[in-house]
VMD Tcl script that draws the C-alpha trace (Angstrom):
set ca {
  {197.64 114.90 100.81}
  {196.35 112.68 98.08}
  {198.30 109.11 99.84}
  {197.32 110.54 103.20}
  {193.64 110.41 102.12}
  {193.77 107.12 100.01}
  {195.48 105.10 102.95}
  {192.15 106.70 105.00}
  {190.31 105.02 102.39}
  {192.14 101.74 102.55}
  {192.05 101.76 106.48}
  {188.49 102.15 106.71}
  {187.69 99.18 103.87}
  {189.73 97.20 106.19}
  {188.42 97.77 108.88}
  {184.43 97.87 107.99}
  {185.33 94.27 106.56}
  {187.08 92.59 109.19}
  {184.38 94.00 111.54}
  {182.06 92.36 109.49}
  {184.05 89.18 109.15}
  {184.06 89.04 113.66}
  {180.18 89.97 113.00}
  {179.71 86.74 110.87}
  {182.53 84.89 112.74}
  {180.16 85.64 115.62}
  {176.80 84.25 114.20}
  {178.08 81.85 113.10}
  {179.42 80.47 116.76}
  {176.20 81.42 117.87}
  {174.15 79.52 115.27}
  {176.29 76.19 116.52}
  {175.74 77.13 119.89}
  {171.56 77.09 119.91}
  {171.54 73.75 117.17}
  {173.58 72.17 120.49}
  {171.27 73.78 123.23}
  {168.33 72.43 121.03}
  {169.86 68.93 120.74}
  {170.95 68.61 124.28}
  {167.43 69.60 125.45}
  {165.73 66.85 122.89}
  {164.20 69.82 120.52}
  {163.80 68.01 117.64}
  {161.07 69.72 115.88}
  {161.87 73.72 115.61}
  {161.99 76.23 113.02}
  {165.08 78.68 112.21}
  {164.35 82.01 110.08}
  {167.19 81.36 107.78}
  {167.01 85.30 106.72}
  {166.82 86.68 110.02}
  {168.72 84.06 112.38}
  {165.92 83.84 115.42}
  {164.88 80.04 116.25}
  {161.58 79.12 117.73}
  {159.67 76.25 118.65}
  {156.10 75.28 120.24}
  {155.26 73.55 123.45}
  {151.12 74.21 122.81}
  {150.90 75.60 119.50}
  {146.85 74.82 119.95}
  {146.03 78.79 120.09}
  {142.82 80.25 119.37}
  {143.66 82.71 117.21}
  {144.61 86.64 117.01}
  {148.37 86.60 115.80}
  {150.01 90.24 116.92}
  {151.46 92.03 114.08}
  {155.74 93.52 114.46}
  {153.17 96.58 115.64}
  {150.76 94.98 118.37}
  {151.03 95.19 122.11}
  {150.88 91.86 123.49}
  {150.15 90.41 127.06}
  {152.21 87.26 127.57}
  {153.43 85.54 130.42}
  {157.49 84.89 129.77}
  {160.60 84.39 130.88}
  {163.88 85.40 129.62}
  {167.55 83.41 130.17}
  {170.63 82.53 128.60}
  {171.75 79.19 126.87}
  {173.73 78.02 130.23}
  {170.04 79.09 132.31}
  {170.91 82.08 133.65}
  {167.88 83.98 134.21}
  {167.37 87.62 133.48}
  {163.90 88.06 133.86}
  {160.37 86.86 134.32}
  {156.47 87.55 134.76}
  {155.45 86.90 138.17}
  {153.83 83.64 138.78}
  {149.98 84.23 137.84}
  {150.60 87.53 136.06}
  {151.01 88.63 132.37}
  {152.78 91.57 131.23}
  {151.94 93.93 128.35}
  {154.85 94.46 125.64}
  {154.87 96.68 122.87}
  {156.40 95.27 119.92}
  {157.39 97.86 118.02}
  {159.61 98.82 120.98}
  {160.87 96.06 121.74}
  {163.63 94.16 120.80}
  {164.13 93.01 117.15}
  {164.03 89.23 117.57}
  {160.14 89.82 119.51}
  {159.23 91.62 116.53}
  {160.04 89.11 114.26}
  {159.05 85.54 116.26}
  {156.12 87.16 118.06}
  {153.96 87.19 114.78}
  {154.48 83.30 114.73}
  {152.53 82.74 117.82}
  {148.52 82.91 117.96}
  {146.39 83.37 121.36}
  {146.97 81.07 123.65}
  {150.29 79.29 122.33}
  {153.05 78.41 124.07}
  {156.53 78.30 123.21}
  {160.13 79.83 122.94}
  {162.12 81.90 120.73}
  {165.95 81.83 120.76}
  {167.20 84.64 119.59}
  {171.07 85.14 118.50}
  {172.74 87.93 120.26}
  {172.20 90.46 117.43}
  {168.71 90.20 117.62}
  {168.35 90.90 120.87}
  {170.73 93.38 122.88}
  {173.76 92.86 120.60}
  {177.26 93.84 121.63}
  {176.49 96.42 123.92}
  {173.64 93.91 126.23}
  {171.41 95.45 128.61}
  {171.96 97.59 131.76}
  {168.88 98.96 134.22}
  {168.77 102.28 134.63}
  {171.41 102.57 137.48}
  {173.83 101.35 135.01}
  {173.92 97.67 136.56}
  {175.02 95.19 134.08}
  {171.53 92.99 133.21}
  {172.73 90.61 129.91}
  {175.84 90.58 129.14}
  {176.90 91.15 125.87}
  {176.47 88.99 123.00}
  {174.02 86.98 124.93}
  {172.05 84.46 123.11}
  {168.42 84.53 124.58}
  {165.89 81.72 125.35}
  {162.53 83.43 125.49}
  {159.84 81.61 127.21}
  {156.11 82.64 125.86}
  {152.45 82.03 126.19}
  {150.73 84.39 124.40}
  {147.54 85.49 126.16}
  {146.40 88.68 124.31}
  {147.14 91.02 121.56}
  {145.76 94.59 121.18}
  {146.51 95.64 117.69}
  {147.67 99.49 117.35}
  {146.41 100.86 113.52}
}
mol new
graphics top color blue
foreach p $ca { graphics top sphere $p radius 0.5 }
foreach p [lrange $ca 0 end-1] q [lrange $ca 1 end] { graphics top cylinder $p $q radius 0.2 }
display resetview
């Protein structure tokens, strides 16, 4: 009883680790992959969050103020695609769209709150920031992102209503 348990033990260190060595394996591909979209596409002056992994840079960052908080709702006009241009999803043309942070996904949370009124830019967010290994399927079960997408997230920033 005693081996049976400690080779339970053993098999689950082995395999939380090597799960976490594909996780890192994984970011790390992924981290290549956007410094090569952003050199191919003449980005030369960007920002990455070392802690967090997203990536964002500024088209217009002339805004006029009113940065959202990981809490606000914000009304942006965007547009969401891979790193090959595959587009998922966008605002109509001449329409904004109201997004509530805090349910949202993690990389909007944390690169929305770099943005002020009226800016314009992108975040690109590694696959764990935004629908992770699982992607993102509408509500008839149709396959939306894949998995382990990395997202380029088009923004201008129109509005933000805080929540308190």
């Amino acid at each position: 009883m005693k081996t049976a348990a400690h080779l339970l033990s053993v098999f689950c260190l082995i395999t939380f680790f090597s799960c976490d060595r594909r996780g890192d394996e994984l970011w790390e591909d992924e981290k290549n992959q956007i410094r090569s979209y952003l050199q191919n596409n003449g980005v030369n002056y960007f920002t990455e969050d070392p802690e967090s992994g997203y990536f964002h840079y500024f088209t217009d960052a002339d805004g006029i103020g009113g940065r959202p908080s990981s809490n606000s709702t914000v009304e942006a006009v965007y547009s969401i695609r891979g790193l090959d241009g595959t587009g998922f999803t966008a605002t109509n043309l001449g329409e904004t769209k109201r997004i509530v942070l805090s349910e949202s996904i993690v990389g909007l949370q944390l690169g929305m709150p770099k943005f002020t009124i009226g800016t314009k830019g992108f975040l690109i967010l590694p696959s764990r920031l935004a629908y992770g290994k699982k992607g993102y399927t509408d509500d008839y079960g149709d396959e939306i992102i894949p998995p382990n997408t990395v997202l380029v997230i088009y923004i201008e920033l129109v509005d933000v209503h805080p929540h308190f």
